[in-house]
VOPAGU-2260 file (C-alpha; in pm, 1 decimal, decimal comma):
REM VOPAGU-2260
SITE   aa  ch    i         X         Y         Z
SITE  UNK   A    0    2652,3    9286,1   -2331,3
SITE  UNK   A    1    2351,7    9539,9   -2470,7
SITE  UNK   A    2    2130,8    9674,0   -2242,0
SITE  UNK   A    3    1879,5    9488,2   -2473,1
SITE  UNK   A    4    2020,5    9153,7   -2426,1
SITE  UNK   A    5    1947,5    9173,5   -2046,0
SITE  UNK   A    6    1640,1    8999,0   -1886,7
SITE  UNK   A    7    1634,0    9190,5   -1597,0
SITE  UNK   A    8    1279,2    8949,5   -1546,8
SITE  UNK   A    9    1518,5    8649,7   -1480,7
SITE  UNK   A   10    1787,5    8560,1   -1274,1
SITE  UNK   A   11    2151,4    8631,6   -1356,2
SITE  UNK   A   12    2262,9    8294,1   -1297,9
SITE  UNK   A   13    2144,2    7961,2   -1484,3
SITE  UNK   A   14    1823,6    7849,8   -1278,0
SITE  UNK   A   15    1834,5    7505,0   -1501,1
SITE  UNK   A   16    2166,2    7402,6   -1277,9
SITE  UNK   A   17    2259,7    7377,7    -950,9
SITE  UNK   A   18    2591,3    7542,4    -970,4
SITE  UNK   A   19    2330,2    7858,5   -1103,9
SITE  UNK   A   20    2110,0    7836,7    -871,6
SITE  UNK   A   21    2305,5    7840,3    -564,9
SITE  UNK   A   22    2546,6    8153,1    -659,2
SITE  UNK   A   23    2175,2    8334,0    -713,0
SITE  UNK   A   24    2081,8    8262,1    -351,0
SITE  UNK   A   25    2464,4    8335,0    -213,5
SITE  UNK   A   26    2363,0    8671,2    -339,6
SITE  UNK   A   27    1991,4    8694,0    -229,1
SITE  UNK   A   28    2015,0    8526,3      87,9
SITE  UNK   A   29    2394,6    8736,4     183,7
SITE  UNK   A   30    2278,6    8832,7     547,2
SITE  UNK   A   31    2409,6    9214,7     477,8
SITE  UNK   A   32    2117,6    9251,6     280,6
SITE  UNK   A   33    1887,3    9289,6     553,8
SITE  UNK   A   34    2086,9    9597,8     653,4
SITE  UNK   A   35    1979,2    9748,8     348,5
SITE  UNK   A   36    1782,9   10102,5     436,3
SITE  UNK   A   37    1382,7   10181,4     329,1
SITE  UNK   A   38    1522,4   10444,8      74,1
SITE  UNK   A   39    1822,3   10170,8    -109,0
SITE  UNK   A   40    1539,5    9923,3    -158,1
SITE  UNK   A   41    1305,6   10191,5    -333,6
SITE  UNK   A   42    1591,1   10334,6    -489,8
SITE  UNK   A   43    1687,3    9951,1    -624,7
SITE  UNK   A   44    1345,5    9853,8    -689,0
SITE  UNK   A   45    1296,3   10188,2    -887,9
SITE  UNK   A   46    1630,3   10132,5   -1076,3
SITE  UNK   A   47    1481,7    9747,4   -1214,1
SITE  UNK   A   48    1165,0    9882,0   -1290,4
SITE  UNK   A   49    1300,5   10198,2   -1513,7
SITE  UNK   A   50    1523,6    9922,3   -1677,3
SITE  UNK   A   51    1245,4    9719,4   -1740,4
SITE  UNK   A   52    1023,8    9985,5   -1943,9
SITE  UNK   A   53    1315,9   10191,5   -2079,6
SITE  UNK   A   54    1590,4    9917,2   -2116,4
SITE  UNK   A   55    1824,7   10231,5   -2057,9
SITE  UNK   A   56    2056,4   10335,0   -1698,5
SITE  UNK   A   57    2140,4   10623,5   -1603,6
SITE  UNK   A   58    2485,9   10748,8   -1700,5
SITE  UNK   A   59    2606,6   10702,8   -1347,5
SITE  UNK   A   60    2536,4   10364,1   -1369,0
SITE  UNK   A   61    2667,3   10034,8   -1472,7
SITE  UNK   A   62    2531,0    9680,2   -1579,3
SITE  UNK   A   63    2667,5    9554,7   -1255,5
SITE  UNK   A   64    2479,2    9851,9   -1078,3
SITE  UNK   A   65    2144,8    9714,9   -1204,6
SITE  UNK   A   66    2272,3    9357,1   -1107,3
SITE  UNK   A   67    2315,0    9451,7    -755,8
SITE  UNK   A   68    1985,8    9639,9    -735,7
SITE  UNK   A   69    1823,8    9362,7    -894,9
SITE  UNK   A   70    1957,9    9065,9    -605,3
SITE  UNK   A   71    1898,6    9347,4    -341,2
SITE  UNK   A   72    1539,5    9380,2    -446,7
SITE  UNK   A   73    1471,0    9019,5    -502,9
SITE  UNK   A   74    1635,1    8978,7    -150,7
SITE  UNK   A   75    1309,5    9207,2      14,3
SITE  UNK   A   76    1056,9    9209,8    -198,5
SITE  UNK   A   77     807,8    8889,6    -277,9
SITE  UNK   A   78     828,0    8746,8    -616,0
SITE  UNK   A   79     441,4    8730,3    -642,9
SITE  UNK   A   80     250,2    9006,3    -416,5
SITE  UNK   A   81     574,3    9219,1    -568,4
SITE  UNK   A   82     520,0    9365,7    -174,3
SITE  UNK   A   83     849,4    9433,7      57,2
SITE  UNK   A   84     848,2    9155,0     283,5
SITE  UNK   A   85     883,8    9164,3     666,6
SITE  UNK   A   86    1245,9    9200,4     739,3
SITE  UNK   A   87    1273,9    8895,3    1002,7
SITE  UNK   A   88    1076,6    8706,1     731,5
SITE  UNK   A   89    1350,9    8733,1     440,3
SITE  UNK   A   90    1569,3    8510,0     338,5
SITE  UNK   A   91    1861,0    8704,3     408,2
SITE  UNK   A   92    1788,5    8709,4     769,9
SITE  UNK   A   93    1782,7    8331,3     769,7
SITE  UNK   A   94    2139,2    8345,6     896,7
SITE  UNK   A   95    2138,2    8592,2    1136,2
SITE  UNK   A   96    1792,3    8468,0    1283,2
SITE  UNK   A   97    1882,3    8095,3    1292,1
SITE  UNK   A   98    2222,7    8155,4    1425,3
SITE  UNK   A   99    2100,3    8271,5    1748,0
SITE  UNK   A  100    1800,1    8054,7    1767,6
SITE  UNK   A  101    2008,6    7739,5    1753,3
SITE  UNK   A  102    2244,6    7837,6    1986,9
SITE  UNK   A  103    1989,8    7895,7    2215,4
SITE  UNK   A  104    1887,8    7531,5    2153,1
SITE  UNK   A  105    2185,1    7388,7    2138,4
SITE  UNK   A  106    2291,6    7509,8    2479,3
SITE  UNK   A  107    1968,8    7510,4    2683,8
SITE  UNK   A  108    1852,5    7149,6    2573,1
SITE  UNK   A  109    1886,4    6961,3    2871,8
SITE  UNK   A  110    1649,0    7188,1    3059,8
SITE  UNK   A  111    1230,9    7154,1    3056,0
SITE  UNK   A  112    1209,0    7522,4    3059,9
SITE  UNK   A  113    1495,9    7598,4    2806,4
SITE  UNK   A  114    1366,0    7345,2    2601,6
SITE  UNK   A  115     972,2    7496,4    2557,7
SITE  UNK   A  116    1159,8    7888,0    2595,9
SITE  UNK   A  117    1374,6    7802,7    2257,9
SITE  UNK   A  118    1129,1    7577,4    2090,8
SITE  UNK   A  119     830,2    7857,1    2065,5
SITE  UNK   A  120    1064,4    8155,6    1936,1
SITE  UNK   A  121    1194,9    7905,2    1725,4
SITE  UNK   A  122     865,6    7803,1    1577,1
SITE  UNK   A  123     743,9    8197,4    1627,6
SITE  UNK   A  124    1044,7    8267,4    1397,4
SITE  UNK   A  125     940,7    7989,0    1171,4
SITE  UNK   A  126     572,0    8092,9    1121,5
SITE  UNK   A  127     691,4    8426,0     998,3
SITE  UNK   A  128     931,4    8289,2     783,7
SITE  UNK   A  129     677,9    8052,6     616,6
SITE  UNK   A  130     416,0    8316,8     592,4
SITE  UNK   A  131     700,2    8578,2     438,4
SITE  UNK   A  132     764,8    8294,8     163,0
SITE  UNK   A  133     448,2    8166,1      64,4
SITE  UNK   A  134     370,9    8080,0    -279,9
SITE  UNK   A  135     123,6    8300,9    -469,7
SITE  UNK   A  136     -61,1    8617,4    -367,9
SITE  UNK   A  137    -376,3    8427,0    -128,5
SITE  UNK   A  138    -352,8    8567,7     203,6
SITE  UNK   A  139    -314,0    8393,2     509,0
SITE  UNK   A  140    -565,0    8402,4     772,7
SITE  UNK   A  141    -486,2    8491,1    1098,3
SITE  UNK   A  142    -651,6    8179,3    1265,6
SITE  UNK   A  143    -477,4    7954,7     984,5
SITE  UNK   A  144    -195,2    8106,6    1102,8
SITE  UNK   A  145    -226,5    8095,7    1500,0
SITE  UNK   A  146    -328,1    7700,0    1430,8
SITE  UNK   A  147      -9,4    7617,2    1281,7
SITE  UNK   A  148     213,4    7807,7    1489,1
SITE  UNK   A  149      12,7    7610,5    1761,7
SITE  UNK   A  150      57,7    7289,2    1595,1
SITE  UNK   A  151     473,6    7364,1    1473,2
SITE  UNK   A  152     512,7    7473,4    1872,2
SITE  UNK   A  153     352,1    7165,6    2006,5
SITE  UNK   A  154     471,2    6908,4    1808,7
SITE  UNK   A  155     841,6    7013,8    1816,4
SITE  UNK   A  156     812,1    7039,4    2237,1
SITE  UNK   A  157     666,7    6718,5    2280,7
SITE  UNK   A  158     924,4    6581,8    2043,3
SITE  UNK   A  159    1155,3    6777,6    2212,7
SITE  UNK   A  160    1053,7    6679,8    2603,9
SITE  UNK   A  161     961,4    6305,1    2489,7
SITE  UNK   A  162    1351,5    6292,3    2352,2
SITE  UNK   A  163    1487,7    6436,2    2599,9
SITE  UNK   A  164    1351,6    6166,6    2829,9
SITE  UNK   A  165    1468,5    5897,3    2637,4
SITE  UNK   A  166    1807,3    6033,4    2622,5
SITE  UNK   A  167    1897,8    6072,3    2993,4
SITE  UNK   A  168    2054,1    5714,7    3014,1
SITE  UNK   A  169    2217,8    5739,9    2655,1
SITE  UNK   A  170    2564,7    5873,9    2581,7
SITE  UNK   A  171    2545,3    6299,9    2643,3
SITE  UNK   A  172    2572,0    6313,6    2234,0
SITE  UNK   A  173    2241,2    6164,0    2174,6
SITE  UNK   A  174    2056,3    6438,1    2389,4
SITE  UNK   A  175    2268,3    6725,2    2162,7
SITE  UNK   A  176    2047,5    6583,3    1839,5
SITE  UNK   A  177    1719,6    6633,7    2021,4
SITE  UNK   A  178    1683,0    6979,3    1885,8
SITE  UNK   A  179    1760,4    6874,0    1543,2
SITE  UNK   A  180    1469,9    6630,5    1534,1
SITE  UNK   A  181    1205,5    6859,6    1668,3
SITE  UNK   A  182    1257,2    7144,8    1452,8
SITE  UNK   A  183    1267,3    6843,9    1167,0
SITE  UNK   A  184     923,1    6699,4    1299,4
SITE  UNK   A  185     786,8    7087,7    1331,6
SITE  UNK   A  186     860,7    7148,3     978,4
SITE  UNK   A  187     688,0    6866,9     878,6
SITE  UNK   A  188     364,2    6976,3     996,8
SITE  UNK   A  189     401,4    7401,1    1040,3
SITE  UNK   A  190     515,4    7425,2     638,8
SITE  UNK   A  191     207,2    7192,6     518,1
SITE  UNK   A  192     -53,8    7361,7     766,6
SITE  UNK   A  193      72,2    7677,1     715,9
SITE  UNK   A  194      27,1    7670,1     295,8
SITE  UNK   A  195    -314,2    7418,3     332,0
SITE  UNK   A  196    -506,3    7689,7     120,9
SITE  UNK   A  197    -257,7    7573,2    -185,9
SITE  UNK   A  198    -307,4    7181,7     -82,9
SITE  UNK   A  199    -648,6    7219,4    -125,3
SITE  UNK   A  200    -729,8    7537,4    -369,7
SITE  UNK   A  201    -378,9    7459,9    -595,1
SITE  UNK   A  202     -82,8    7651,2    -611,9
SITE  UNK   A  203     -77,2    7935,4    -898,9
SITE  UNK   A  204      59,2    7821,8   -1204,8
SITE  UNK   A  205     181,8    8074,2   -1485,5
SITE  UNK   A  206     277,0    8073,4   -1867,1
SITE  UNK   A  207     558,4    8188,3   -1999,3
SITE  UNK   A  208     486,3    8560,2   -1960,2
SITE  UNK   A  209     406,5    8508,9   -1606,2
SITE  UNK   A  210      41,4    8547,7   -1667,2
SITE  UNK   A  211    -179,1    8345,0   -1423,1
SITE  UNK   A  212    -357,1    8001,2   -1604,8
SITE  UNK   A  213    -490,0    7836,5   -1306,2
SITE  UNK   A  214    -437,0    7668,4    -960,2
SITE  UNK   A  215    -340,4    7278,0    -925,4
SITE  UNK   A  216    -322,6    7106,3    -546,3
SITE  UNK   A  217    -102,0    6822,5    -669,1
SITE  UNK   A  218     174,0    7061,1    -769,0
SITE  UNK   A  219     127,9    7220,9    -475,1
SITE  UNK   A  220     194,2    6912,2    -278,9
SITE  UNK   A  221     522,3    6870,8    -477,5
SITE  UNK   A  222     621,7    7292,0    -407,0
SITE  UNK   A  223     566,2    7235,1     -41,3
SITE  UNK   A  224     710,6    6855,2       8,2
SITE  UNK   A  225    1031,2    7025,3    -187,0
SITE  UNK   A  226    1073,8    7334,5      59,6
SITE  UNK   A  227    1000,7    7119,5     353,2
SITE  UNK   A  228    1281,0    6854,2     282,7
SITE  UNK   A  229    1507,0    7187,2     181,5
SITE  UNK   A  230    1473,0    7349,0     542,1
SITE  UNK   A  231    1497,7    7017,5     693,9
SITE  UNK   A  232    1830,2    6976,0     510,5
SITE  UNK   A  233    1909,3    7369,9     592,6
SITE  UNK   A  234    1918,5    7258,3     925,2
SITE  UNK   A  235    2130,7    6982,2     933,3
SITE  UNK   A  236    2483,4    7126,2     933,1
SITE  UNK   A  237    2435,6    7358,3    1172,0
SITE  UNK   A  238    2217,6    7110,2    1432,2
SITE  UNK   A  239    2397,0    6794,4    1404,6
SITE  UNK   A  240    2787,8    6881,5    1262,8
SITE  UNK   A  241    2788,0    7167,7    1563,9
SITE  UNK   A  242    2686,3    6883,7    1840,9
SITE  UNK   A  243    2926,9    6638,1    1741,2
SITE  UNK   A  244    3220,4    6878,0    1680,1
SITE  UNK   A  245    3094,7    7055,2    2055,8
SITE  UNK   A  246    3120,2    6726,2    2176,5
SITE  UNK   A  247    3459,2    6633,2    2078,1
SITE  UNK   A  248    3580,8    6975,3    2156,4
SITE  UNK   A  249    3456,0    6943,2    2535,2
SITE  UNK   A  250    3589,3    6649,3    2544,6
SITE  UNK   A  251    3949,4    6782,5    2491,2
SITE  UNK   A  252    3914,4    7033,5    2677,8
SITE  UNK   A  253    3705,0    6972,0    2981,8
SITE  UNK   A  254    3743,8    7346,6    3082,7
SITE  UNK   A  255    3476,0    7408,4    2825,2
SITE  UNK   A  256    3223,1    7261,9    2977,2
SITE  UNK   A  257    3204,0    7533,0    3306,8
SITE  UNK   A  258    3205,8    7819,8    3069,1
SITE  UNK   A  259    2910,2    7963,8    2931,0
SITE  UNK   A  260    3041,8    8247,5    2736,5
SITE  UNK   A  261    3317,7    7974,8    2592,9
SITE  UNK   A  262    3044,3    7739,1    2520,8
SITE  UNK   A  263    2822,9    7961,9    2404,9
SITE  UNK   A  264    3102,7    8184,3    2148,5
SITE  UNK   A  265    3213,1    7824,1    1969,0
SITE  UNK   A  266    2817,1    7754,7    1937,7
SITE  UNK   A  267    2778,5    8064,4    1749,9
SITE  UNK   A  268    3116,8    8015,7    1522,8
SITE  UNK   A  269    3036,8    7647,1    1448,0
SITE  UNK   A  270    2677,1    7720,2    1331,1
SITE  UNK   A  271    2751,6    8034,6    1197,6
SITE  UNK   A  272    2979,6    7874,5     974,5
SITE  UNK   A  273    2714,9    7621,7     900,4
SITE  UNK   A  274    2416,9    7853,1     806,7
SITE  UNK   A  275    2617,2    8084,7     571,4
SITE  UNK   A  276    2664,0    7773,0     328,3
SITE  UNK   A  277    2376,5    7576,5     431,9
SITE  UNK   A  278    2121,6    7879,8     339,9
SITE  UNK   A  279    2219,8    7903,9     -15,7
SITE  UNK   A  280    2271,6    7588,0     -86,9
SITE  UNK   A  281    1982,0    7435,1      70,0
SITE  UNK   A  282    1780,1    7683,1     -86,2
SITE  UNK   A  283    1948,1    7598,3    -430,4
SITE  UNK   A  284    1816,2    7256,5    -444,9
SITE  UNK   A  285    1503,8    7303,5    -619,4
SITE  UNK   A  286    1449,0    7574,3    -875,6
SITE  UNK   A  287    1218,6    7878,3    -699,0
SITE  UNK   A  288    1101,9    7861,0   -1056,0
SITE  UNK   A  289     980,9    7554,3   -1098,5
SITE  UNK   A  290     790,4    7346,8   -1373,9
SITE  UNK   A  291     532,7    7083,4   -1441,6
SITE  UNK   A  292     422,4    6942,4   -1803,7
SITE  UNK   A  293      49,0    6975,0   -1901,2
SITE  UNK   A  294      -6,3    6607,6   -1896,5
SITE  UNK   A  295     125,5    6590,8   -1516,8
SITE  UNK   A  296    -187,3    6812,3   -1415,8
SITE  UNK   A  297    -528,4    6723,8   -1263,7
SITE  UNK   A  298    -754,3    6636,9   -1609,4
SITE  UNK   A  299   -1002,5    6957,7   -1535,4
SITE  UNK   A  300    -696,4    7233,9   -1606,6
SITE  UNK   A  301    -567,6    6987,9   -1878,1
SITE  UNK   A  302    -936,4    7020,8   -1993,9
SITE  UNK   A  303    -896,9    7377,4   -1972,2
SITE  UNK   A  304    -532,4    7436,3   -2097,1
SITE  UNK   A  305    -639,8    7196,2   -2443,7
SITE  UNK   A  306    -904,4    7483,0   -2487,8
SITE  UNK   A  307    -634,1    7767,1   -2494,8
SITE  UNK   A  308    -392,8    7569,9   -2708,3
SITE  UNK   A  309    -153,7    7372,7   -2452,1
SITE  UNK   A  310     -53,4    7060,5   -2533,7
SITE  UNK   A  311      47,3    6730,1   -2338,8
SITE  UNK   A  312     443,9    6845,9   -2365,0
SITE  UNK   A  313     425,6    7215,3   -2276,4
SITE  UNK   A  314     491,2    7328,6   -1950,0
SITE  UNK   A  315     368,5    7560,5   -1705,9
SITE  UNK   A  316     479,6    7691,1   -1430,7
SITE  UNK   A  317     463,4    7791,9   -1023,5
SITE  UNK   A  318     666,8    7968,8    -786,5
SITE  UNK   A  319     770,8    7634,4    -493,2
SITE  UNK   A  320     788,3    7901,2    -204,5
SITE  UNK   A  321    1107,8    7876,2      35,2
């Protein structure tokens, strides 16, 4: 292929598929990214953006060496502010990050004090996360942001605690999914709190040359139902497949049971397991780059977009967030 036939501006993979989509976040969301030093992100970053103006390399380097720059800079830096994201807030340290957290919960749940411990650096982890992959370039206040992390932490404890409770005289594999559905009722309110300036301002929409045409809430409402049923599903594997196959395992062998390093070293391999496919392919479920036709919009950008020459069938379009 000619270095003029690559849009370095696009993903390698097919975004309009699945199958596309998810080998583009194997790649971007690869947990060995985040080892990645200061100077190989500028150095990648720098490498893109020469390609971009020049649409030349450098003689020591290949098409695949500007692929690899390309996923290891979309892997830190955010697709809007173009700024290098917080390292615990990237993607790629989705697996490392929720490895340990889960564990945690998975093997402290039965506790009231393990139970609020795990729960708030699960939700602090969260709240970065969220704020790390926000749609558009708005910032974040820092009250917005303490009132969500205070809302994520309180509903997923009291989920967690009020569980808990009801669990005591049910089978011991019921009180292994309480975890699972506090962190699902915490993302249900932390994700829509934490992006309310999109619910109610709109999130940015773009034309085709990813120049900004407007904001529109009821996209936004889509973007940020979409990542919250992704993260939801993210956490699935690794919070309800780990529990039952814990279960069955102690079961077996009883021996398991009086061993915390045991217990804890098959927690980490089972979800472990879980989050390196679950990431990706959770993540892969709805296009980052997503679209919405003219006619789907609120009537005052339709209004606005019939002005500048848009019509009913074109589409526009807004980054979801993850």
């Amino acid at each position: 292929m000619a270095n003029q036939d690559i849009n370095i501006d696009q993903p390698r993979y097919d975004q309009s598929t699945y199958i596309g989509r998810a080998k583009h976040f194997f790649v971007t969301t690869n947990p060995l990214n985040i080892l990645a030093s200061n100077q190989q992100l500028e150095e990648s970053k720098n490498l893109v953006e020469n390609f971009r103006k020049n649409k030349t390399l450098p003689q020591n380097k290949t098409i695949e060496d500007l692929w690899k720059a390309k996923y290891l800079m979309d892997s830190a830096y955010h697709p809007d502010t173009k700024e290098k994201m917080f390292f615990i807030g990237r993607m790629s340290a989705q697996v490392p990050g929720n490895l340990l957290i889960t564990a945690g919960m998975l093997t402290w749940y039965k506790t009231t004090q393990g139970t609020v411990f795990w729960q708030v650096i699960n939700q602090s982890f969260n709240a970065i996360v969220n704020y790390t992959n926000r749609s558009g370039d708005k910032p974040i206040s820092n009250s917005r942001l303490a009132t969500s992390f205070a809302i994520a932490t309180g509903s997923a404890t009291a989920t967690a605690l009020f569980l808990n409770s009801l669990t005591k005289k049910m089978p011991p594999i019921a009180g292994r999914f309480v975890p699972f559905a506090a962190v699902a009722a915490a993302n249900c309110f932390n994700l829509p709190f934490m992006r309310s300036t999109e619910i109610q301002e709109g999130i940015q929409l773009l034309n085709e040359k990813d120049e900004k045409i407007g904001h529109s809430p009821k996209t936004a409402k889509v973007a940020i139902s979409q990542v919250v049923i992704s993260r939801v599903i993210m956490a699935t594997p690794g919070m309800v497949l780990a529990p039952i196959a814990m279960n069955f395992l102690e079961k077996k062998y009883p021996r398991i049971k009086t061993s915390l390093p045991i217990t804890l070293g098959l927690q980490l391999i089972l979800i472990g397991t879980c989050l390196v496919f679950a990431t990706p392919m959770c993540c892969a479920l709805f296009p980052q780059k997503s679209s919405i036709q003219v006619s789907k919009l609120e009537d005052h950008l339709k209004e606005k977009l019939y002005k500048d020459g848009y019509k009913d069938s074109d589409y526009v379009f807004y980054n979801k967030g993850l």
